[in-house]
C-alpha positions as CSV (number, residue, x, y, z in Angstrom):
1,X,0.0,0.0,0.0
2,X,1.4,3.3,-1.0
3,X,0.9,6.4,0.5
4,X,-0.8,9.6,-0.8
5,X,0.6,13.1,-0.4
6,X,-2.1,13.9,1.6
7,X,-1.5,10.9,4.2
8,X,2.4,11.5,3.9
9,X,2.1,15.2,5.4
10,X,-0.7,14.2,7.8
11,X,1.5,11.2,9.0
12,X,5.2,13.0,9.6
13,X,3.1,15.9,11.7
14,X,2.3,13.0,14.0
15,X,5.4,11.8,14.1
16,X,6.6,15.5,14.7
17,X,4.1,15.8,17.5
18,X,5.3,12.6,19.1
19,X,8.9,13.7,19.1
20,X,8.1,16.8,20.7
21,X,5.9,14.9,22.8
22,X,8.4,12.6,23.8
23,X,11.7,15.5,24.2
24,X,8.8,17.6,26.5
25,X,7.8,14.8,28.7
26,X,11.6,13.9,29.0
27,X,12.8,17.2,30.1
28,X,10.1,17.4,32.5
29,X,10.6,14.5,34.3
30,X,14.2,15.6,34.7
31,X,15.7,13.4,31.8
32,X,15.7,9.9,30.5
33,X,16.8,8.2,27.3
34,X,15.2,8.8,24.8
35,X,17.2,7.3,21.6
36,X,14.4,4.5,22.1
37,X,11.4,6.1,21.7
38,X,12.7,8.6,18.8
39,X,14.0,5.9,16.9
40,X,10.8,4.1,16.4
41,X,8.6,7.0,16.3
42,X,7.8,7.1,12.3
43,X,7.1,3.2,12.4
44,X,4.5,3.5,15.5
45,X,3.1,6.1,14.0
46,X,2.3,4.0,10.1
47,X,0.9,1.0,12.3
48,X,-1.4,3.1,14.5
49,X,-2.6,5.5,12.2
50,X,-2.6,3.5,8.4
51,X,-2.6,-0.6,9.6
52,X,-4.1,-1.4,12.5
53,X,-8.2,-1.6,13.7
54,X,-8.3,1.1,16.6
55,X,-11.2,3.5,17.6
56,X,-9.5,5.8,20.3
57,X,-13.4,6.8,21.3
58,X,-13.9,3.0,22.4
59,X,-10.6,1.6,23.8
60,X,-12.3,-1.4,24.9
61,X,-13.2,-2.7,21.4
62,X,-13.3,-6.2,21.4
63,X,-12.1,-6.5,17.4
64,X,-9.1,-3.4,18.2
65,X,-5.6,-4.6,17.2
66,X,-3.1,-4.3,19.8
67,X,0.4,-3.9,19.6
68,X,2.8,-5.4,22.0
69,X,6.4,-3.6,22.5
């Protein structure tokens, strides 16, 4: 499955957001490693958002996917 412009932009501001997300929550808590969670950002972000069965307004979904890090 390819990707359409549209998706592509849509898809790296998430990852965008989740860096931020994760640098913010880092230097709150005082720091941490983060290497981890930056370097698997863009592929977390392609399952969640393109691949897998979620509805974030019913996490208890019988039929959700779930992914196990």
């Amino acid at each position: 499955m390819s990707l359409t412009s549209e998706e592509l932009a849509l898809l790296n501001e998430k990852a965008y957001q989740a860096r931020r997300d994760i640098i913010d929550i880092t230097a709150w808590s005082g720091g941490a490693h983060i290497g981890g969670g930056l370097s698997v950002v863009d592929m977390l972000v392609i399952l969640y958002y393109k691949y897998m069965k979620v509805d974030p307004a019913n996490p208890q979904w019988e039929d959700r996917d779930r992914l196990i890090l």
